[in-house]
C-alpha positions in Angstrom: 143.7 78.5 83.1 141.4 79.0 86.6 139.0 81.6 85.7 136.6 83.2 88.3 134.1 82.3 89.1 131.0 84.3 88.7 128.0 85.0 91.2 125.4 84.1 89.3 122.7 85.1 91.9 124.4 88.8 92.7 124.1 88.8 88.7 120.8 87.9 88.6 120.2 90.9 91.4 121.8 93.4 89.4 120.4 92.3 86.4 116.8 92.9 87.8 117.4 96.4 89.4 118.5 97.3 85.9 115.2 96.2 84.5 113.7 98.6 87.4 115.8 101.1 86.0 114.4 100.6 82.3 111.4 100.7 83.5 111.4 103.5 86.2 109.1 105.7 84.5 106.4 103.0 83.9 106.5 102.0 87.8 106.0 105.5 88.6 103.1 106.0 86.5 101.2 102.7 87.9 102.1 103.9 91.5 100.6 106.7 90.7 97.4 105.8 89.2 96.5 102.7 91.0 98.8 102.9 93.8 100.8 99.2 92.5 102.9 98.1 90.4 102.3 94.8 88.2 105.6 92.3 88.4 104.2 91.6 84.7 107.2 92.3 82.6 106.5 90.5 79.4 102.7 91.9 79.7 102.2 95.3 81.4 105.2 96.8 79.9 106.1 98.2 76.8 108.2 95.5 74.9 108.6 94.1 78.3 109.4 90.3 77.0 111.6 91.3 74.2 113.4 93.4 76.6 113.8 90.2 79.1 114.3 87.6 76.4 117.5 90.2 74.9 118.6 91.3 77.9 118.6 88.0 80.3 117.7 85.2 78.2 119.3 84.9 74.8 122.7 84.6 75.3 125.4 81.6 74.6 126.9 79.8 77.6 130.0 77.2 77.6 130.1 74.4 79.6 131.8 75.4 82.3 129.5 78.8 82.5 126.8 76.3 81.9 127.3 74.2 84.8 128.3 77.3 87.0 124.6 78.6 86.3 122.8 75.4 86.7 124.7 74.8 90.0 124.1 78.4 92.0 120.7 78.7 90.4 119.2 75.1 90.7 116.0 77.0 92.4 115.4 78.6 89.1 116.4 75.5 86.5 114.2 75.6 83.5 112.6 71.7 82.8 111.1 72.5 80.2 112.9 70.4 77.7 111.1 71.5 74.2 113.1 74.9 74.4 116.5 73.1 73.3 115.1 70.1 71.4 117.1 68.7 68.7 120.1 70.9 69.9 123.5 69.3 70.4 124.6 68.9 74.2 126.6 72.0 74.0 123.7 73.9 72.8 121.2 72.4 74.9 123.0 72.8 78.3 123.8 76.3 77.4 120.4 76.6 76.5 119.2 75.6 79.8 121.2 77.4 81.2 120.1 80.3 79.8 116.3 80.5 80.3 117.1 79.3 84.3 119.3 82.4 84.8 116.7 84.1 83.2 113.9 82.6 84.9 116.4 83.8 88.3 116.5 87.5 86.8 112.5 87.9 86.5 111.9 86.7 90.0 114.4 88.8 91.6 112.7 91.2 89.8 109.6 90.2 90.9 110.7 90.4 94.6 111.9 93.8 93.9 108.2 95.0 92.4 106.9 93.9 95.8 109.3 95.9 97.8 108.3 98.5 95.7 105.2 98.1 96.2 105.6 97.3 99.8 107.4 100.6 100.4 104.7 102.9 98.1 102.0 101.6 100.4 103.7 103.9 103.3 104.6 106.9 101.1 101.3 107.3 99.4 99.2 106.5 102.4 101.6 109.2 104.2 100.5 111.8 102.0 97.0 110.9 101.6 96.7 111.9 105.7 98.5 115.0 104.9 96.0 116.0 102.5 93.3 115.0 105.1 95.2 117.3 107.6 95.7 119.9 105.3 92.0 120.1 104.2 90.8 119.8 107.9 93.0 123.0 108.6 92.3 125.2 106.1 88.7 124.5 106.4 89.5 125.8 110.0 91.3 128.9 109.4 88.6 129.7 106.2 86.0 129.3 109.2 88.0 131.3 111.6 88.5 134.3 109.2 84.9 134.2 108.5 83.8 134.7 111.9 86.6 137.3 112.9 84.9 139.1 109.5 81.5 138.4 111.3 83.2 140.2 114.8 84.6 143.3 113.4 81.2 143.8 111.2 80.1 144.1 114.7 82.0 146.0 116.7 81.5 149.3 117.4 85.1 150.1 118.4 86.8 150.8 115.2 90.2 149.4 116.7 88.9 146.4 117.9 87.3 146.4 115.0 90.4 146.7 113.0 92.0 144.1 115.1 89.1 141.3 114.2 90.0 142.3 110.7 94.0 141.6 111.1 93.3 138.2 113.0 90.8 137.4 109.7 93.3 138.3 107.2 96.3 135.9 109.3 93.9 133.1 108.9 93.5 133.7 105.3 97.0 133.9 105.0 97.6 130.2 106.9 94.7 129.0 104.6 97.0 130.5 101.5 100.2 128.7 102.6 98.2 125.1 103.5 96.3 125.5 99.9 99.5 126.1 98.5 101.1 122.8 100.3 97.9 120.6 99.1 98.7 122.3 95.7 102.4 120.5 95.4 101.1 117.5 97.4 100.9 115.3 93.9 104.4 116.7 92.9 105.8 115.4 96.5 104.4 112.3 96.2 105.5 111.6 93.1 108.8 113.0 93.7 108.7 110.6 96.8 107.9 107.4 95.0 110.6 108.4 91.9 113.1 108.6 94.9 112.5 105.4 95.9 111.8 103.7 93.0 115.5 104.8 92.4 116.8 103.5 95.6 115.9 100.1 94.5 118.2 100.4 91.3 121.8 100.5 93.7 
């Protein structure tokens, strides 16, 4: 019986955008502190290898799967020969076959970490000029407040007087509302990069 045959390499694609999934919350918090992301999965992640070796590694292939493996992923064949020695054909093709798809999963991987990485760049830098703007303004309305304080403490007219007063308080209020947007700009940002951190999981 013809069975169908499998896309190794759209396997080995999906395979890695679920190990971005695993690990979304980890991405986030490197992006976040440092700004990038290691492609390190057996190191700089929590169980990180087991999860690779379980999830993309040890399984049991037959020949046909085998071959089908070996074949779409020669790019990724493992040659290292001690990880099947003293096994039986069978075993040691399926074997192979094994550690090259998931030598194929940890480099798609890989490819996606620098995407992510890639695309985190823009976002944080994004919001870093944001928070430059936004200090720049409120230190400009905090300034223009101060001297429409300074103008109605010397006016004589008490209704311009008055008005220098209003025009101070509207500046503190723009001051409030920019303060108030520098306040959530962490929260954005990190809701920004969880976003697309997520994007790269479809």
């Amino acid at each position: 019986m013809n069975r169908t045959e499998v896309n190794y390499s759209d396997e080995a694609a999906s395979d890695a955008k679920s190990t971005v999934e695993n690990f979304a919350d980890e991405i986030l918090e490197m992006l976040t502190d440092s700004g990038k992301a290691s492609d390190d999965l057996n190191n700089d992640y929590p169980n990180g290898d087991a999860y690779h070796h379980e999830s993309h590694v040890d399984k049991w292939y037959d020949l046909q799967e085998a071959c089908a493996i070996l074949t779409q992923l020669d790019d990724f064949e493992e040659t290292d020969s001690g990880l099947w020695e003293g096994l039986g054909m069978k075993e040691a093709l399926s074997a192979c076959a094994a550690y090259t798809y998931g030598s194929a999963v940890y480099s798609a991987w890989s490819e996606l970490i620098t995407k992510i990485n890639d695309e985190a760049d823009n976002i944080i830098s994004d919001f870093d000029t944001e928070a430059e703007d936004l200090e720049s303004e409120i230190d400009d309305c905090n300034t223009e407040a101060d001297e429409a304080d300074t103008d109605a403490e010397l006016e004589d007219d008490d209704i311009l007087s008055n008005q220098h007063r209003e025009k101070a308080g509207d500046y503190r209020r723009q001051a409030d509302e920019k303060q108030a947007l520098l306040d959530s700009l962490d929260d954005r940002k990190s809701d920004a990069l969880k976003a697309m951190i997520d994007e790269h999981t479809k």
